[in-house]
KEKE-3310 file (N, C-alpha, C; in steps of 0.2 Angstrom, whole numbers, plus 5000, padded with zeros to 4 digits):
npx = (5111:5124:5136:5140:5151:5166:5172:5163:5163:5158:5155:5164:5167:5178:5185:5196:5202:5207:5208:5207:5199:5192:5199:5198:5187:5173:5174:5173:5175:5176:5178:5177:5175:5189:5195:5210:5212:5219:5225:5233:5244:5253:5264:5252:5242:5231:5229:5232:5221:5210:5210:5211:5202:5193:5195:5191:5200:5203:5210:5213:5199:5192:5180:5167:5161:5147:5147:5156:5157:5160:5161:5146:5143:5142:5157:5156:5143:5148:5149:5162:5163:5159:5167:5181:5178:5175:5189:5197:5192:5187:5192:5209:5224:5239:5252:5266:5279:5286:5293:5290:5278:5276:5280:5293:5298:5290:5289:5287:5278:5268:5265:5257:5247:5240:5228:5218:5217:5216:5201:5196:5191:5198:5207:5222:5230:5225:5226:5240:5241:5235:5244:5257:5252:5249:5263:5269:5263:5268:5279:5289:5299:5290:5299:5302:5292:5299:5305:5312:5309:5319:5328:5326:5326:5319:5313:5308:5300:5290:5282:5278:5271:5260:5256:5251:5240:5232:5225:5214:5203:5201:5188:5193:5207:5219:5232:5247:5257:5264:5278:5286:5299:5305:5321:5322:5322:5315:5303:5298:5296:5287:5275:5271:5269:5259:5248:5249:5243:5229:5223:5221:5214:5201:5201:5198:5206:5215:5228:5238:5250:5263:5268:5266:5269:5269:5257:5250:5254:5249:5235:5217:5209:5211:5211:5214:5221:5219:5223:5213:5204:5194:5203:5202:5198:5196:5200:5215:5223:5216:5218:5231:5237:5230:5225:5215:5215:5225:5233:5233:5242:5254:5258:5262:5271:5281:5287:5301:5308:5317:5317:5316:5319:5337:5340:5333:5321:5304:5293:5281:5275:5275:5264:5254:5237:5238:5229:5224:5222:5207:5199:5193:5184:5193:5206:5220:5221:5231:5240:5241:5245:5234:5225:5210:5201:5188:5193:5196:5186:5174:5173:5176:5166:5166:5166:5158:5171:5169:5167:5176:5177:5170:5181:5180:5185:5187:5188:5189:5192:5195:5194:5205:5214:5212:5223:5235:5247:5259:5259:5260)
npy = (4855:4848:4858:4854:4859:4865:4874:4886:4894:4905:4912:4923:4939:4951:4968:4980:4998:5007:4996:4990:4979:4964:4958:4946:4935:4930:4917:4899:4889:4875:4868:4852:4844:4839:4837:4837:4854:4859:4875:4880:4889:4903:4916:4931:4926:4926:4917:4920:4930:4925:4914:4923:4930:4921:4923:4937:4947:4957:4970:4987:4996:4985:4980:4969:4954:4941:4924:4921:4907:4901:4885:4887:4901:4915:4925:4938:4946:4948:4956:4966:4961:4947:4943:4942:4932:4922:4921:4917:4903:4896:4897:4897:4902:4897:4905:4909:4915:4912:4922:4933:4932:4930:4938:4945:4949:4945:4929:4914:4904:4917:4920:4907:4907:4919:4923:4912:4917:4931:4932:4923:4911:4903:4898:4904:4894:4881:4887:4888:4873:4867:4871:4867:4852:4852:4856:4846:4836:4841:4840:4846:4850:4858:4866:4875:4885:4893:4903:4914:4919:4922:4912:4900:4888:4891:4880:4873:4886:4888:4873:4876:4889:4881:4872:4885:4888:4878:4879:4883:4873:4873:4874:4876:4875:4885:4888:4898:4895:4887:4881:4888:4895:4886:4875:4859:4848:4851:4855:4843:4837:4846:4844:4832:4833:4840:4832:4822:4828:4834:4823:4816:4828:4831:4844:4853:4856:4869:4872:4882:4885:4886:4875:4861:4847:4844:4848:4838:4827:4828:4833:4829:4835:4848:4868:4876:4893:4905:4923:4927:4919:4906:4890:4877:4862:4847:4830:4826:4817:4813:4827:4830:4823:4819:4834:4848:4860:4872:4881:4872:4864:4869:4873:4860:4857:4862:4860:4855:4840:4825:4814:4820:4826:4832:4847:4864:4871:4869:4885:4897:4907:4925:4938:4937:4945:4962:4971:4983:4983:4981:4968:4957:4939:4923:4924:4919:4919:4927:4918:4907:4890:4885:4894:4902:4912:4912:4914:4924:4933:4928:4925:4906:4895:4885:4868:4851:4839:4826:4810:4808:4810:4823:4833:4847:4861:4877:4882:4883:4873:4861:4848:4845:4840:4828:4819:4811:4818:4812:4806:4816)
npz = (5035:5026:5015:4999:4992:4999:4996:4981:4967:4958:4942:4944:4943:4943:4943:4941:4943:4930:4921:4905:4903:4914:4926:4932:4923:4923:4931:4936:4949:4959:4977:4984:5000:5008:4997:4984:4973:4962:4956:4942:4931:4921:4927:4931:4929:4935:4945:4959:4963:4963:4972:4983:4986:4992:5004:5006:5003:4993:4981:4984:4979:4969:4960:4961:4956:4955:4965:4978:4986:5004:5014:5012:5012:5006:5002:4995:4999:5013:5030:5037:5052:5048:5040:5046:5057:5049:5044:5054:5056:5045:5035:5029:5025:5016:5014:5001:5005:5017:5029:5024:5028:5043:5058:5061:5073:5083:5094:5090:5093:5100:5088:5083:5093:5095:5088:5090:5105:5106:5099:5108:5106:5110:5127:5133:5136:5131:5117:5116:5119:5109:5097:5100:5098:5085:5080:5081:5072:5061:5060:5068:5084:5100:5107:5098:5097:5107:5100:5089:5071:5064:5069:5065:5050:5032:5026:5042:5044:5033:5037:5050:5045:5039:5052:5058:5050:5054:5065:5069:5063:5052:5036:5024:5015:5007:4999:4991:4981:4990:4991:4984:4990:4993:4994:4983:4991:5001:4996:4994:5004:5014:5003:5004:5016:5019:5011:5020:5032:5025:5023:5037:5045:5034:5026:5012:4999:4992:4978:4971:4960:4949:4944:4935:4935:4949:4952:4945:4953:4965:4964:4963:4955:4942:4937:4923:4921:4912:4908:4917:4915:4917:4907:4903:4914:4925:4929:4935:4930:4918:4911:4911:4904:4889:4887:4882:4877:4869:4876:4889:4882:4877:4887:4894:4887:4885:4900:4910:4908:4913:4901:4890:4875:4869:4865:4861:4875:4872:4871:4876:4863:4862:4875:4889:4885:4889:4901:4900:4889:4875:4871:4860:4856:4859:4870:4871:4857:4848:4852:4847:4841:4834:4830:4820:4810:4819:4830:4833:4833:4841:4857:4866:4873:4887:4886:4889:4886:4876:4880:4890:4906:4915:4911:4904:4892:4884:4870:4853:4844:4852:4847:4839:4848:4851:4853:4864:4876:4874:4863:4854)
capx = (5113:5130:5134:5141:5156:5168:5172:5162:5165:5153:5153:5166:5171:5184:5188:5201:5202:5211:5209:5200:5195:5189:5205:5195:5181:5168:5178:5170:5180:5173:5182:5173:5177:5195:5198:5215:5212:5226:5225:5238:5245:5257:5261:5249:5236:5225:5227:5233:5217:5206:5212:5212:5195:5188:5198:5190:5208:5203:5213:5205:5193:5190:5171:5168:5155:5146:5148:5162:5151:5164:5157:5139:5141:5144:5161:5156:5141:5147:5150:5169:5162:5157:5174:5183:5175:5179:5196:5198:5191:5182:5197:5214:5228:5248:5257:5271:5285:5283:5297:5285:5269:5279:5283:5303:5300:5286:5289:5285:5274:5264:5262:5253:5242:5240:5223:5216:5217:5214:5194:5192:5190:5204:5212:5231:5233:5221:5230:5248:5240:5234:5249:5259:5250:5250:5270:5270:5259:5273:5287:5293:5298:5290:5303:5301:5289:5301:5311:5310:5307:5327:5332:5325:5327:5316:5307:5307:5296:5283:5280:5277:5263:5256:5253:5247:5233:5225:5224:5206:5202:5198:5185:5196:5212:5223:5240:5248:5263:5268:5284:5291:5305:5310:5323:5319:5320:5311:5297:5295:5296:5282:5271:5269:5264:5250:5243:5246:5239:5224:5219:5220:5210:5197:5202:5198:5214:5216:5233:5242:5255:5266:5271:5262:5272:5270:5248:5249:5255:5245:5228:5213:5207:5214:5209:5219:5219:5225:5223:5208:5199:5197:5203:5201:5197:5197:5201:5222:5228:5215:5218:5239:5238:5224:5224:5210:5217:5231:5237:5235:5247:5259:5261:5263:5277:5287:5289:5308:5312:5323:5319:5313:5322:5341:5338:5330:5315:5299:5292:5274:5277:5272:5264:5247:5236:5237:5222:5223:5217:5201:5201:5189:5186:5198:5213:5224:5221:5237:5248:5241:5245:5227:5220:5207:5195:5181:5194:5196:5179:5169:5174:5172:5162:5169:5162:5162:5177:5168:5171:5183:5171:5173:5184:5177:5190:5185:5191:5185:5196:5200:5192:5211:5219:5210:5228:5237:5253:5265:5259:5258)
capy = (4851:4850:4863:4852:4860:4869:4881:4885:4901:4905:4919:4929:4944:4957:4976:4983:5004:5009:4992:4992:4973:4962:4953:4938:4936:4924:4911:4894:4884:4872:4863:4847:4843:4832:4837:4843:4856:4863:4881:4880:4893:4907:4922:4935:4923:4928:4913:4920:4934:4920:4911:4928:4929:4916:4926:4943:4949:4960:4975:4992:4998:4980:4978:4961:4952:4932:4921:4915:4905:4896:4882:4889:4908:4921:4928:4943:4949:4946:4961:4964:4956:4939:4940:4942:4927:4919:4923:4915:4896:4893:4896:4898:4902:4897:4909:4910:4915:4910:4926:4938:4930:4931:4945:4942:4952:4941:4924:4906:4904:4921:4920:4902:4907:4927:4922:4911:4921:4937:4932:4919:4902:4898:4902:4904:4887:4876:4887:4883:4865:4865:4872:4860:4846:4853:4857:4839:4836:4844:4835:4852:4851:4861:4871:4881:4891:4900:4905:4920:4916:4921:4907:4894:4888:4891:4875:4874:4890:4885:4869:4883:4891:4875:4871:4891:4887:4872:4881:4884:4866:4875:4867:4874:4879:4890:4886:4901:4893:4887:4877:4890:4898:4880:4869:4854:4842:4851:4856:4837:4836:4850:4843:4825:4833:4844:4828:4818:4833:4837:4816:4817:4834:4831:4848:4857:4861:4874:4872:4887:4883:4885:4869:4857:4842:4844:4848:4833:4822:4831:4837:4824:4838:4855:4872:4880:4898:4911:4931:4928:4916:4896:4888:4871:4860:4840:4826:4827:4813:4814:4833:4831:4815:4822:4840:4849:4868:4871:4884:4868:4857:4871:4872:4854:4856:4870:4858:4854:4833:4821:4808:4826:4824:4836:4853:4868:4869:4874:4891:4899:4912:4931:4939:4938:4952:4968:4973:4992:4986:4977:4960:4951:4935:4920:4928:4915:4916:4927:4914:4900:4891:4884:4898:4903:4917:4912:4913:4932:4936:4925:4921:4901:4894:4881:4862:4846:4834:4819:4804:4812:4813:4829:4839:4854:4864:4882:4881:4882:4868:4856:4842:4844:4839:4823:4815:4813:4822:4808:4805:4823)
capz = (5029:5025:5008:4994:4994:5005:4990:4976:4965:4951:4938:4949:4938:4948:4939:4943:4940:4924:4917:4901:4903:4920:4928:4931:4918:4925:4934:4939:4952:4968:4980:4991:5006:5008:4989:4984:4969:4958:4950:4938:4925:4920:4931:4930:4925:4941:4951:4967:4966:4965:4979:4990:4985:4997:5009:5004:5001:4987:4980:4983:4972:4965:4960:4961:4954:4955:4973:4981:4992:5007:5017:5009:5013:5002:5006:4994:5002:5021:5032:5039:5056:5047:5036:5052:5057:5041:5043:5063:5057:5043:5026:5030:5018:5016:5009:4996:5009:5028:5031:5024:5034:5047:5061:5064:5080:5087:5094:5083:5100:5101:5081:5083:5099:5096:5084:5093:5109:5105:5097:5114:5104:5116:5132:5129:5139:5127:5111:5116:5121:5103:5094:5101:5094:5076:5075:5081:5066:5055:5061:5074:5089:5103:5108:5092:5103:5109:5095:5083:5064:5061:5073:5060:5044:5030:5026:5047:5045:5032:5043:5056:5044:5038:5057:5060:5045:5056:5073:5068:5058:5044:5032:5017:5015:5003:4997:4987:4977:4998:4990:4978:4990:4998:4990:4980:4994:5007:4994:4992:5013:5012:4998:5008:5023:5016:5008:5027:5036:5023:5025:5043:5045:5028:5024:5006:4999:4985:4977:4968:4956:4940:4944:4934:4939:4955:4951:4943:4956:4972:4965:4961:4948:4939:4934:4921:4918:4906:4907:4922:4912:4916:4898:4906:4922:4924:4932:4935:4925:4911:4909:4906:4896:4884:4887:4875:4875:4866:4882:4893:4879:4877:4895:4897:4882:4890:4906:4908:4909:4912:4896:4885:4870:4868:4862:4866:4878:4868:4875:4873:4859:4864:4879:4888:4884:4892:4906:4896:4881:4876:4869:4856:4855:4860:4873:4867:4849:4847:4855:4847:4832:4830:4829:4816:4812:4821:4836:4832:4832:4845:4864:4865:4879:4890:4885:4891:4882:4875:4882:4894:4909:4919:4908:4901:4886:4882:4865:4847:4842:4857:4845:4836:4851:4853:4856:4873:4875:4872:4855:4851)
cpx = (5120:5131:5139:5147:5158:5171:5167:5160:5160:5151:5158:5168:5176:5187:5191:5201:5208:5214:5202:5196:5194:5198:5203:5187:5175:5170:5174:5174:5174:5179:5178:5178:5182:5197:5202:5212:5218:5222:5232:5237:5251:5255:5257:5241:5228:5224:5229:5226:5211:5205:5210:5205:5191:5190:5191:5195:5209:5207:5209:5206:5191:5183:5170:5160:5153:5146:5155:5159:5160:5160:5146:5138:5145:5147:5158:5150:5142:5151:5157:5168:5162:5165:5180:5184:5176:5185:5199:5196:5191:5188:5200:5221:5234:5250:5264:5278:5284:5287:5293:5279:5270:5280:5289:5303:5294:5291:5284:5278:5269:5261:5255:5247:5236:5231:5218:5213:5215:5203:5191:5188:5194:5207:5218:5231:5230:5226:5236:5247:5239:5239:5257:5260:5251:5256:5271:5270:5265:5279:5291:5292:5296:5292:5305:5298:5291:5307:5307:5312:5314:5330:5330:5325:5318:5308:5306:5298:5291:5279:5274:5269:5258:5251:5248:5239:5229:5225:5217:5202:5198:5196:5188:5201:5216:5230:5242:5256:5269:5276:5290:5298:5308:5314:5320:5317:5314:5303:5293:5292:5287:5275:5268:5266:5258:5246:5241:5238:5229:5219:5217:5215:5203:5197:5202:5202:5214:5222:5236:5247:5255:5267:5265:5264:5271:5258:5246:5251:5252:5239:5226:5211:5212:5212:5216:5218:5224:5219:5214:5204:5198:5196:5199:5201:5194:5199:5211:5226:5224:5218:5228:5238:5233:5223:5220:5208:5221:5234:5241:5242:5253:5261:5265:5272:5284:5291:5295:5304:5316:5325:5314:5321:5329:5337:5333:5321:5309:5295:5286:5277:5272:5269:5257:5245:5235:5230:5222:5220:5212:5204:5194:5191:5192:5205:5220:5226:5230:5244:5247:5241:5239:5223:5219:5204:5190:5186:5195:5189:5174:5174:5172:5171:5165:5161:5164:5165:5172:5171:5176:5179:5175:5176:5181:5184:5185:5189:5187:5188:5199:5196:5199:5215:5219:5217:5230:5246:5258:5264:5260:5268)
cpy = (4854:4853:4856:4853:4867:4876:4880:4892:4898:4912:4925:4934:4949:4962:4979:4993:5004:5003:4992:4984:4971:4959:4949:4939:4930:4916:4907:4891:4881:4865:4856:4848:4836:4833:4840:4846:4860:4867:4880:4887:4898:4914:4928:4934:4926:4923:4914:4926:4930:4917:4915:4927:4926:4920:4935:4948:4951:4963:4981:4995:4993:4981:4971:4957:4943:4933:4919:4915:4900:4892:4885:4895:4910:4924:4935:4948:4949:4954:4960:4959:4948:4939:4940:4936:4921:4915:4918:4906:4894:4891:4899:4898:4901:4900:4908:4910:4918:4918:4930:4937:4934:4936:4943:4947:4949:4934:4920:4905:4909:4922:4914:4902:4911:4926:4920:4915:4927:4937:4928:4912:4899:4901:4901:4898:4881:4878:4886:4874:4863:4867:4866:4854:4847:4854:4849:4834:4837:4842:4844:4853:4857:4867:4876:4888:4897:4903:4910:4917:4914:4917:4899:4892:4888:4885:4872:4878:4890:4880:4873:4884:4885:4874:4878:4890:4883:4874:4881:4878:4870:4872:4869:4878:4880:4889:4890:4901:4891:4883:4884:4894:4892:4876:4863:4849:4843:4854:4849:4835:4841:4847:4835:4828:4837:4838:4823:4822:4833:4828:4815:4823:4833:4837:4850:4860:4864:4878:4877:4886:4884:4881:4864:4849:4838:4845:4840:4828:4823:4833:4830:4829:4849:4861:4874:4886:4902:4916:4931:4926:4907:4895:4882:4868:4851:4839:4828:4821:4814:4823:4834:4824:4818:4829:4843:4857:4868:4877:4877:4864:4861:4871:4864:4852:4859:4866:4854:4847:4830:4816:4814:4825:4832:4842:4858:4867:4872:4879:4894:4904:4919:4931:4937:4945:4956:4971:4980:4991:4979:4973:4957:4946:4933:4925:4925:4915:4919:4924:4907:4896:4886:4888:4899:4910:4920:4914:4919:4934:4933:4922:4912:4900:4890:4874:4855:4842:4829:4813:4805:4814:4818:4835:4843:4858:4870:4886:4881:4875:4863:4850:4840:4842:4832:4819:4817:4815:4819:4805:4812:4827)
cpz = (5027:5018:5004:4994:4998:5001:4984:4974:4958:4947:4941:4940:4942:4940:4944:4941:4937:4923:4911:4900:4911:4921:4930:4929:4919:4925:4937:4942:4959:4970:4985:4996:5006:5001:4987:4975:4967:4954:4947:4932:4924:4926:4930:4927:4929:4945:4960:4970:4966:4971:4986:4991:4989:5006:5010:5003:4993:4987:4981:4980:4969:4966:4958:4961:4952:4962:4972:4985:4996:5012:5016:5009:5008:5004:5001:4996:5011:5023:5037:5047:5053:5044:5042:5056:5054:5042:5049:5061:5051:5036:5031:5024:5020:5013:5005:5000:5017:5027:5028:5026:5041:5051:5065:5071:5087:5088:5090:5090:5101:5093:5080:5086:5098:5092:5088:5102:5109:5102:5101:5110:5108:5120:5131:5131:5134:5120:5112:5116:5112:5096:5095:5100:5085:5074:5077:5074:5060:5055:5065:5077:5093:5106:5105:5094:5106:5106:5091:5076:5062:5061:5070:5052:5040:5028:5035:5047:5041:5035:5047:5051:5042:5045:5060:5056:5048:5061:5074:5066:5055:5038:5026:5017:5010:5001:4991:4986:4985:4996:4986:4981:4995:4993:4989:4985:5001:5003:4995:4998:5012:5008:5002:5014:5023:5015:5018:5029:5032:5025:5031:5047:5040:5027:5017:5004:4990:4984:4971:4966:4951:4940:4941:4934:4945:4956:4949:4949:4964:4970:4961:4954:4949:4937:4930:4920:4916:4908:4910:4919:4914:4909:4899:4913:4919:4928:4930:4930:4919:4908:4906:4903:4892:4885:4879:4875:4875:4872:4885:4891:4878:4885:4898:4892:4884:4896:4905:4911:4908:4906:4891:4881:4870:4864:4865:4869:4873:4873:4871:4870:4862:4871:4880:4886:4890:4897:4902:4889:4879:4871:4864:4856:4858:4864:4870:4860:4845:4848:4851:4841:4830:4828:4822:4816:4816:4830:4838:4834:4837:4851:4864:4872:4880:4888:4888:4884:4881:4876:4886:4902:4914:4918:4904:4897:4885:4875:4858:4842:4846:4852:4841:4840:4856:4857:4861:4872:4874:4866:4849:4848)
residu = (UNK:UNK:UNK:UNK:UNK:UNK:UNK:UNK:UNK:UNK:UNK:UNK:UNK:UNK:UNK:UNK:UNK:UNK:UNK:UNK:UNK:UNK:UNK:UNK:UNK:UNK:UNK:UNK:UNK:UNK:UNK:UNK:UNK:UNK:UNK:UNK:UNK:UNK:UNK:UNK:UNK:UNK:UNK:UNK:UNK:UNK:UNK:UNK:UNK:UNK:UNK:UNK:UNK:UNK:UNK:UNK:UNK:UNK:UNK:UNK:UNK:UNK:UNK:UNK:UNK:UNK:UNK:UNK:UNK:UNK:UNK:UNK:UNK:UNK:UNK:UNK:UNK:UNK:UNK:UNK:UNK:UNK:UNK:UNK:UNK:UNK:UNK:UNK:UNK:UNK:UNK:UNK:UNK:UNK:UNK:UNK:UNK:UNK:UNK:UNK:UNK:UNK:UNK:UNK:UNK:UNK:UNK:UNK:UNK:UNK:UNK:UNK:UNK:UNK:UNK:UNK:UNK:UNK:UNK:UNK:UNK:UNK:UNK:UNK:UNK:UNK:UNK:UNK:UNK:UNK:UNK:UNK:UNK:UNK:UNK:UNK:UNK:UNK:UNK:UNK:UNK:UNK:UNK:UNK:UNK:UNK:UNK:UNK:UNK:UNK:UNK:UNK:UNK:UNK:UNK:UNK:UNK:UNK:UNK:UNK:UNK:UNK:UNK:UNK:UNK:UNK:UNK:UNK:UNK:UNK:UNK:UNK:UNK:UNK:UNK:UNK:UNK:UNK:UNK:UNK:UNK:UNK:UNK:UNK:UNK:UNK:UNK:UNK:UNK:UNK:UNK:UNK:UNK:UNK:UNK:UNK:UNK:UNK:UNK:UNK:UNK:UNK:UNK:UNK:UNK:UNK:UNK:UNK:UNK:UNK:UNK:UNK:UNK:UNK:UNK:UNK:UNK:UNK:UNK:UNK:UNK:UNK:UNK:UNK:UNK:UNK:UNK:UNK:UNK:UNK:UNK:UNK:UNK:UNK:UNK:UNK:UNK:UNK:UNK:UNK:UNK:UNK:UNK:UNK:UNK:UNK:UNK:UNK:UNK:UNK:UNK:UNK:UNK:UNK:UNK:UNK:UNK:UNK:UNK:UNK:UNK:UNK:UNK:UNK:UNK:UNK:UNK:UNK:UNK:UNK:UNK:UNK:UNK:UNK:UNK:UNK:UNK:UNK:UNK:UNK:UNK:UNK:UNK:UNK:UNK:UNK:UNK:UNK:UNK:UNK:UNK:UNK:UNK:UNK:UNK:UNK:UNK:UNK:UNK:UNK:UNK:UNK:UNK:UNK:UNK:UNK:UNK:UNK:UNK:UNK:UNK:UNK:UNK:UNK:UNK:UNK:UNK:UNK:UNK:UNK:UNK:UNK:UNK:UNK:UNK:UNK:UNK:UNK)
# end
């Protein structure tokens, strides 16, 4: 029986030593099979240890607590054999800057193969036959094979990792902020061929971004989070047009545009809180200008939006922000 889904994360918590709270506090996310999912949020929010997570790509010392089930197993009870394993087909991640993936002293060619080959899913002649085909896939020529990382340009060399990620046909793949050191137009070039590749493959894609622009226009649904928390999660068009946690609405406010009215951009006021010191109640309530008393003294639970099928808000007040952002 095929599992539900190709990701599904429940209850994780992750402690960090000489932190006096969790860095992620009972995180719920899943991804199906063929479904692009966006994490969205501010740096430091915890969306790239989430993401690792599926990997086993903790921090040491982490105590780490819940499932991160991938294609149905428990990546947190699997033994370094089974993550190994893991690691070789089953989840595959893109990382932030190809030239730190990278090893500038290997070939483009023994980078692509060296995986497969080395664990015997492929004879080097099947994995060059099948690397071949994927930088096809990417729109790069063949010939790249035999070039070192230097001798190509940057949006060239993500391409490159994009096609390293499907060597294995991986049932879910990882993408942590893959556009953020390519220019605008090769971000745009990049973000089309993820969505080909992921239609073409039915691949599980779990998209990492500050970009909610770019969430918005590539994920069928969204996780938001703040300070290792989901605030909110939805369908992608309802959740920015009706957003129903004031992080979510500030974030959507903060987002520069082209028909956004002169004057200065609005900016969330203060910082997240501190991992060194403990927290009551609402983590946002400091930032937020709905907050009340009750936001001080009682953590709110995460609920479904009425009328709004799918979205859940973890808020003591998302019924105040019944309106959709371009009325607000």
């Amino acid at each position: 029986m095929t599992p539900p889904y190709v990701l599904d994360i429940q209850g994780l918590r992750i402690t960090l030593p000489g932190t006096a709270r969790r860095v992620l506090d009972g995180v719920d996310l899943t991804v199906a099979a063929g479904e692009t999912v966006a994490l969205v949020g501010e740096s430091g929010s915890g969306k790239t240890l989430t993401s690792r997570s599926a990997l086993s790509l903790l921090p040491p010392g982490a105590l780490a607590e819940g499932t991160v089930a991938v294609a149905g197993d428990d990546v947190l009870t699997m033994s370094a054999e089974q993550v190994r394993a893991l690691r070789t087909g089953t989840v595959a991640m893109i990382f932030q800057d190809p030239r730190a993936a990278i090893n500038p002293l290997r070939r483009i060619g023994d980078f692509l193969t060296e995986g497969s080959v080395l664990t015997r899913t492929m004879s080097r002649t099947a994995a060059t036959a099948r690397a071949t085909e994927l930088l096809k896939a990417v729109g790069v020529d063949a010939s790249v094979l035999g070039r070192y990382p230097g001798q190509v340009s940057g949006g060239m060399l993500q391409r490159v990792m994009i096609a390293a990620s499907l060597m294995g046909d991986p049932a879910l793949l990882l993408a942590d902020e893959p556009t953020t050191a390519l220019d605008v137009t090769t971000q745009a070039e990049v973000v089309a061929l993820l969505g080909r590749l992921q239609q073409r493959f039915g691949t599980g894609l779990l998209f990492v971004t500050h970009d909610l622009d770019l969430a918005a226009a590539l994920s069928d649904r969204v996780y938001v989070m703040y300070a290792g928390r989901i605030v909110e999660s939805g369908p992608a068009h309802t959740l920015f047009t009706r957003p129903r946690h004031p992080y979510t609405a500030a974030l959507l406010a903060s987002t520069p545009r082209l028909d956004a009215p002169s004057g200065r951009l609005p900016a969330i006021d203060g910082q997240p809180p501190d991992l060194r010191t403990e927290v009551t109640g609402c983590l946002f309530a400091p930032r937020c200008p709905l907050a009340t008393e009750v936001c001080d003294q009682r953590e709110p639970d995460s609920r479904s939006v009425p009328e709004q099928t799918g979205q859940q808000a973890a808020c003591h007040h998302s019924d105040r922000l019944g309106r959709s952002t371009a009325d607000a």
